[in-house]
Each structure stands twice: as C-alpha cells, then as structure tokens.
C-alpha positions in Angstrom: -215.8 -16.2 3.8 -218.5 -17.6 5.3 -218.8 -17.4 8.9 -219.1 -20.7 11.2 -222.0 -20.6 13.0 -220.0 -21.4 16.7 -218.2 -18.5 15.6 -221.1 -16.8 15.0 -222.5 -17.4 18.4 -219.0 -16.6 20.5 -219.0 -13.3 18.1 -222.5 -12.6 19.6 -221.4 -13.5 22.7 -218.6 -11.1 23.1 -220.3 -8.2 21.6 -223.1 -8.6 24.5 -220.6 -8.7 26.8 -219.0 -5.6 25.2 -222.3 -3.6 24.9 -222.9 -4.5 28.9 -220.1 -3.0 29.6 -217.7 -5.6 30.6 -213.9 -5.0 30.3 -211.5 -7.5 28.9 -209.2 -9.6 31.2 -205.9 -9.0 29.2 -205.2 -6.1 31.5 -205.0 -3.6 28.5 -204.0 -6.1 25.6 -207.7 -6.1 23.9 -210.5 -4.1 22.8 -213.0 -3.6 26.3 -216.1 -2.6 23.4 -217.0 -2.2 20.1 -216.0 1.2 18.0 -218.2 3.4 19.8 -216.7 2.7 23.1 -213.1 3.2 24.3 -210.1 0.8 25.2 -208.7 0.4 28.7 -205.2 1.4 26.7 -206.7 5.1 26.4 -209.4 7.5 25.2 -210.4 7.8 21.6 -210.8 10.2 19.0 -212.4 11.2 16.1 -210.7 9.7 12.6 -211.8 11.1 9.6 -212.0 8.4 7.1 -211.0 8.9 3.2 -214.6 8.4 2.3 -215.5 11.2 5.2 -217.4 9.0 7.6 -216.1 10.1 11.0 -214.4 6.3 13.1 -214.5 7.1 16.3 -210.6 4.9 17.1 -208.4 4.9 20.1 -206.0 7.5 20.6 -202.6 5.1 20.7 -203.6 2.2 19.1 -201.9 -0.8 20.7 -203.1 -3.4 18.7 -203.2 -3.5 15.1 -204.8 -5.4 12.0 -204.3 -4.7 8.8 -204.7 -6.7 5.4 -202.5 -4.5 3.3 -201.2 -1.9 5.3 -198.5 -3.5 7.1 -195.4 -1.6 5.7 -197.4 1.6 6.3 -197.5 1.0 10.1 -194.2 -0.6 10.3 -192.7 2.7 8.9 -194.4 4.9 11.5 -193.4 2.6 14.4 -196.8 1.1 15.2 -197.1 -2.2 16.7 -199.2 -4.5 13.7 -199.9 -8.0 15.3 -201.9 -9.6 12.2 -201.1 -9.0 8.4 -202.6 -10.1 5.3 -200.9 -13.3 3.5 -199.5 -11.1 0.8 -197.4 -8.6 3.1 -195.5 -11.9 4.0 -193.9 -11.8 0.3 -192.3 -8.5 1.3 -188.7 -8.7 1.6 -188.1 -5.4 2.5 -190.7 -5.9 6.0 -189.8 -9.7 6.2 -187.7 -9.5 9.9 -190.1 -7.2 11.0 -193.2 -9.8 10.3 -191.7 -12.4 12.1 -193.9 -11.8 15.0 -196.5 -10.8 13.5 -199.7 -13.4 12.8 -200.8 -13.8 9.2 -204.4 -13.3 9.1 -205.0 -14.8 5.6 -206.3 -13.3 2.0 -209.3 -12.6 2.3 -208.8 -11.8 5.9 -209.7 -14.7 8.1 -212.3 -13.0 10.5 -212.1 -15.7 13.5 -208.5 -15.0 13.8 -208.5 -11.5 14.0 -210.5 -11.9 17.1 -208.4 -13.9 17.7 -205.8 -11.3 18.5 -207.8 -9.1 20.1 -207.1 -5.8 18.1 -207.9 -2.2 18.9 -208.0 -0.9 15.7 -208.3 -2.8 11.9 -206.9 -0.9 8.8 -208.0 -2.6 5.7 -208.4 -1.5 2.1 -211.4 -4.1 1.0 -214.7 -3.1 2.6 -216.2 -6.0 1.7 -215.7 -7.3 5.2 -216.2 -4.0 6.4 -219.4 -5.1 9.0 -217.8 -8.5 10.1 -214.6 -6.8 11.3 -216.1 -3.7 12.8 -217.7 -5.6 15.3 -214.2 -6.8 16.5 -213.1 -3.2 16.8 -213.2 -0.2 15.4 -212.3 -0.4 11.7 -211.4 2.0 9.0 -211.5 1.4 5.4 -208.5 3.0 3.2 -208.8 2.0 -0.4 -206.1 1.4 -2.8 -204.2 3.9 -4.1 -205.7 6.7 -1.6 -202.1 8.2 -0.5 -200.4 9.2 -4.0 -196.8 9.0 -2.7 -194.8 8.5 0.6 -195.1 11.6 2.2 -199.0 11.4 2.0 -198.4 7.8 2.5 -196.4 8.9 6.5 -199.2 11.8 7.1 -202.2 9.2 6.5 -200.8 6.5 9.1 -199.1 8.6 11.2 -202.1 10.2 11.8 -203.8 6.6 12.0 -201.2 5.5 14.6 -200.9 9.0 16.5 -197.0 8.8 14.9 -197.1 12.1 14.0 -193.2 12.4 14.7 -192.0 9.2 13.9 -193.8 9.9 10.7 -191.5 13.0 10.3 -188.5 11.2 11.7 -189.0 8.4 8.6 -189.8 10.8 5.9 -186.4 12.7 6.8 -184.4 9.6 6.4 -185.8 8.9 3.2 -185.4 12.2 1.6 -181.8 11.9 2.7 -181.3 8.6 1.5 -183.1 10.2 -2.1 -180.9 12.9 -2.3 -178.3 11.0 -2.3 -179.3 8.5 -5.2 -180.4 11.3 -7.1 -177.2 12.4 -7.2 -175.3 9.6 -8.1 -177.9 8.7 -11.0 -177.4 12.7 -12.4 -173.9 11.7 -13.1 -174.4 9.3 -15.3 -178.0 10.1 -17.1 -178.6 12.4 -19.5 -180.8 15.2 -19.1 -183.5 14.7 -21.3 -183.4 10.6 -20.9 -186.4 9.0 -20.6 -187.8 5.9 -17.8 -190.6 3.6 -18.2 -191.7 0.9 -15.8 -193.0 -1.9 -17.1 -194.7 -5.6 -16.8 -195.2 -8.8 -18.5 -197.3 -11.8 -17.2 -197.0 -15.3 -17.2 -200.2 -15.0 -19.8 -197.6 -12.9 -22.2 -199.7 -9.8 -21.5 -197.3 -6.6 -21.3 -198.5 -3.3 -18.6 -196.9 -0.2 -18.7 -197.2 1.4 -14.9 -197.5 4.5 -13.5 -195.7 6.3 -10.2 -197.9 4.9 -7.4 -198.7 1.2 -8.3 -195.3 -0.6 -6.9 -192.6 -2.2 -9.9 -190.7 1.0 -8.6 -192.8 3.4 -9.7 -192.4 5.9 -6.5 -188.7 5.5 -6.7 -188.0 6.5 -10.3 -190.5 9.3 -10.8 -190.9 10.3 -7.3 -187.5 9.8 -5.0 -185.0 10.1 -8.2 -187.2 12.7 -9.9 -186.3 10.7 -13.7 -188.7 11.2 -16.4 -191.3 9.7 -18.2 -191.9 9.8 -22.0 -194.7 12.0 -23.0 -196.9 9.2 -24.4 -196.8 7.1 -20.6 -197.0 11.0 -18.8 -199.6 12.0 -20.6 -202.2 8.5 -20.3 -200.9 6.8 -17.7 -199.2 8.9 -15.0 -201.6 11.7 -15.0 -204.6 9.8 -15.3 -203.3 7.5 -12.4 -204.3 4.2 -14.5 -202.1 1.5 -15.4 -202.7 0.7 -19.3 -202.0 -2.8 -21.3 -200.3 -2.9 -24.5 -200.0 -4.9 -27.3 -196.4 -5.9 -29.0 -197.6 -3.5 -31.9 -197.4 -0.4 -29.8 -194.9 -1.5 -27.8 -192.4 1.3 -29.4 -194.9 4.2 -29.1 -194.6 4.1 -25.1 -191.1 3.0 -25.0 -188.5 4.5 -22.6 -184.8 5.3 -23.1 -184.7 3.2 -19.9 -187.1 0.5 -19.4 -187.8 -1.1 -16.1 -189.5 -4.9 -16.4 -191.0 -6.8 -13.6 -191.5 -10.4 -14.5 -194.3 -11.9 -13.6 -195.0 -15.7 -13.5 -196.3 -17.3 -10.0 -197.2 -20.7 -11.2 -196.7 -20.0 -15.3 -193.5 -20.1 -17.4 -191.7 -16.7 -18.1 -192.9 -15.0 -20.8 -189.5 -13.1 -21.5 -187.9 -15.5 -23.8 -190.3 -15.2 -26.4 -190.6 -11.4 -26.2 -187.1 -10.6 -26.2 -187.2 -12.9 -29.5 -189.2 -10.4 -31.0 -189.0 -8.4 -34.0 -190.3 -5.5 -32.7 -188.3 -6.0 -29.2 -184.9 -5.9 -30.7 -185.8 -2.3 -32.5 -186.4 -0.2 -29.1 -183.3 1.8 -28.4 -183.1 0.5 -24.6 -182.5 -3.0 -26.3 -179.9 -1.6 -28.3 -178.2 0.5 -25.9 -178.6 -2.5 -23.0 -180.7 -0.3 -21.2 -183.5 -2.9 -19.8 -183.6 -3.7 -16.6 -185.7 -7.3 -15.5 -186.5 -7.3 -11.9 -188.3 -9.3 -9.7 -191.8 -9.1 -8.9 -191.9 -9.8 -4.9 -188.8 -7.1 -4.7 -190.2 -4.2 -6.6 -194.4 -4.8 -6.4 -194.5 -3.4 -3.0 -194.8 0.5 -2.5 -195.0 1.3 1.2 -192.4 3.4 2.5 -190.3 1.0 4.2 -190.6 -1.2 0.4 -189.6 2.5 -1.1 -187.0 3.3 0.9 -185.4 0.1 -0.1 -185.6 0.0 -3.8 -183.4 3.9 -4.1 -180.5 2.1 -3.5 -181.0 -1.2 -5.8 -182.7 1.1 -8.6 -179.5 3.6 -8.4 -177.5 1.0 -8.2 -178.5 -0.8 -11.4 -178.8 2.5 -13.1 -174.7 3.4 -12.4 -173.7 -0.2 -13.1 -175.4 -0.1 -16.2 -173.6 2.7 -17.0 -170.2 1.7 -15.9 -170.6 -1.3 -18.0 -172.1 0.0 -21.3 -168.4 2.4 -20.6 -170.3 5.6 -20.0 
C-alpha cells in the first residue's frame, strides 16, 4: 500500500516526538517510543524472533496488532485491538472480535497507528519497516509453530502468558482425550484419514496436519492416521500437494475429509462426485466422505482447534451410527 503523503508527514511527526522523548497523553494506552525504547505500561525485554533477530518488546503487552495471529493471542488471554480482515471469517473467535478493529488485508498502516499499539505480530514482512516504526514489531511466518502446543509456548511467550498458555493447553488435551475416545469406539484400528480440498477452479489438494481443513484435529488431537502415500509426501515433508482426478485413488483415505471451496465461483462438487473415478474410492462406497465448510475448518489456531474435536468426532460417530456400525 502506498503511503499518503499527510500520513507520511504525521508518521514523521510522531517518531520525532518519540525519539525526543516525549510520552503519549493516553496515560498508558499507547506506545511512549519506537521499539528500542519502553512503554509507560512497563519495562521491556528481549524477544527472540523465529528468524533469530533479537525485538527488544514490552514485558506485558497491552495493546496488540496482529494480521493473522488473532486466535493465537485470544487463546492465551492477550488483549488484540486490531486484526486482519480474514480473522473476521472465524467463527470459532467471532464474539471475541466484536471489539476488536479490523485493520484490513494487506494491513492498513494509518489505522494501526491509529490504535496506538505496543506490540504488532504479523506473519508478512513485507510491511515489516512501515509498522516497526509504530511499535515494536515481530515477524512470525506461516507455518512456524507445527501444532498447538508450540502454537501456546510461541504466544504465550509473546504475550508473557506463560500460565494461561498452560491453563488452555490443559483444557484442550482434556477436551481430546475425550474425542479420542469416543472416535476409538467406532474406527477401526488400522483405518485410514485424509483431508482434503477442491476449488471453485475444480482443482483438488490433499493437506497435511498443520495447514487448517482440520488437519491438527485429525492427526494431532484424535491421533487418526494417514495413508502411507499422503504420510510419506505430504505430512512429513510439511507441503500441501495438488492432484489430478487420475491419481485421485493412489492418496485416497478410508475416511476422507473435503473442504469446499468456492468464494465467488460455483461448487465444483457436483461434477466430481459425477465421476467415474470418484464413485470407485471405498469412502464413496462405504459413505465415508465428509464435505465441510471452508470458513469453519480453514482456521488452525488453538481456539479454531479446540472447536473443530467436537464437530470432527461428532461427524465421525454419526457416520457411524448411521452407516449401522
């Protein structure tokens, strides 16, 4: 985005004004300098970015911005005050965003100082030297924390949550444990899961563990497994891999998971499930495909996690119940 040039100036302005020293008026609500200074909220400390460069960021952030990160902080109990447009799709963080400013895709840069943060969490760095002149600002990138226990340690340490990282993480592996156990009684030992999607341009993905459609849940938090062709290339090499109808039967599952994908286009599903090939696969046969939606199942922090055990268990047992297991 390209940067108004009164913005520009009142940008320039307030880093001067930060560098001389000058402390905000908000009584503690806003950033007092830039990242190498401290808030009037507290002292800061020394973050170690995943890329190792060492963000000096304030002890108890009060104030946070994030484009992509806001289920992440919501689960450790920090307070977010601007999100990214996409997080607003989330239903699973959807009360929690209601006061909570959306701060665009690509993140708007005038609003954010807007809001005065203390700290900005984003996973694009291409506005990396914009917002670190609002305050300090650490770069995670995509796909950094593998699951949601790395997931809780990375932002609780972010947030200085430490505990109610702990606290979360608890919940969910008792909410787990229990899913687990009501999908063992009704799944066979050696069946098979696949999680899957097709666009609106017909093209079809198989997915790993740790890119949303569920992925975290079935492998992860229900402990189900994979066959050994989507093990093998796409869950240990952590990429997500595209397949054409042909092959569709090499990386089939016993149980196959779909996410449906059409924004603005017409579902593609109709003419799939038409298919030749697509009536063969034993999940068709046996009723064992599942189509879910994309807003409910793309997300993978641990709040978005947490609440897909219980839907993915559910359909799991129902499925069972009714194909009369």
């Amino acid at each position: 985005m390209k940067v108004p040039v009164i913005f520009s100036s009142f940008l320039a302005t307030v880093l001067l004004l930060g560098g001389c020293g000058n402390t905000s008026s908000n009584e503690g609500e806003g950033p007092s300098d830039n990242q190498n200074g401290a808030t009037e909220s507290g002292e800061m400390r020394t973050f170690t970015a995943p890329n190792g460069e060492e963000v000096s960021i304030p002890e108890n952030p009060e104030r946070i911005v994030t484009d992509f990160y806001a289920g992440e902080f919501l689960a450790v109990g920090a307070n977010v005050v601007g999100a990214g447009s996409w997080s607003f799709s989330n239903p699973f963080i959807e009360e929690e965003l209601k006061n909570i400013k959306d701060v665009g895709d690509p993140v708007n840069t005038e609003e954010v100082l807007e809001l005065e943060p203390d700290l900005i969490v984003v996973m694009d760095e291409e506005q990396y030297e914009k917002l670190s002149q609002i305050a300090p600002t650490v770069v995670i990138p995509y796909n950094t924390a593998k699951n949601v226990e790395e997931s809780l340690q990375l932002f609780g340490e972010l947030a200085n949550a430490e505990a109610e990282a702990a606290q979360f993480l608890d919940s969910f592996n008792e909410e787990a444990e229990a899913a687990r156990a009501r999908v063992e009684e009704v799944v066979e030992d050696d069946a098979t899961f696949g999680i899957y999607e097709l666009t609106d341009k017909g093209d079809f993905w198989v997915f790993n563990d740790n890119a949303g459609r569920g992925g975290q849940v079935i492998y992860n938090a229900l402990g189900l497994k994979a066959p050994d062709s989507i093990d093998e290339e796409v869950i240990k090499t952590g990429e997500m891999k595209q397949l054409s109808t042909e092959v569709i039967p090499d990386y089939a599952a016993d149980y196959m998971f779909i996410t449906d994908y059409h924004p603005e286009g017409d579902s593609k599903l109709p003419e799939m499930e038409s298919s030749p090939i697509w009536q063969g696969l034993e999940a068709v046969k046996n009723n064992r495909v599942f189509i879910n939606d994309f807003d409910t199942f793309y997300p993978y922090d641990p709040i978005s996690v947490r609440g897909q055990i219980d839907l993915i268990a559910d359909m799991i047992v129902e499925r069972a119940e009714n194909n009369g297991k």
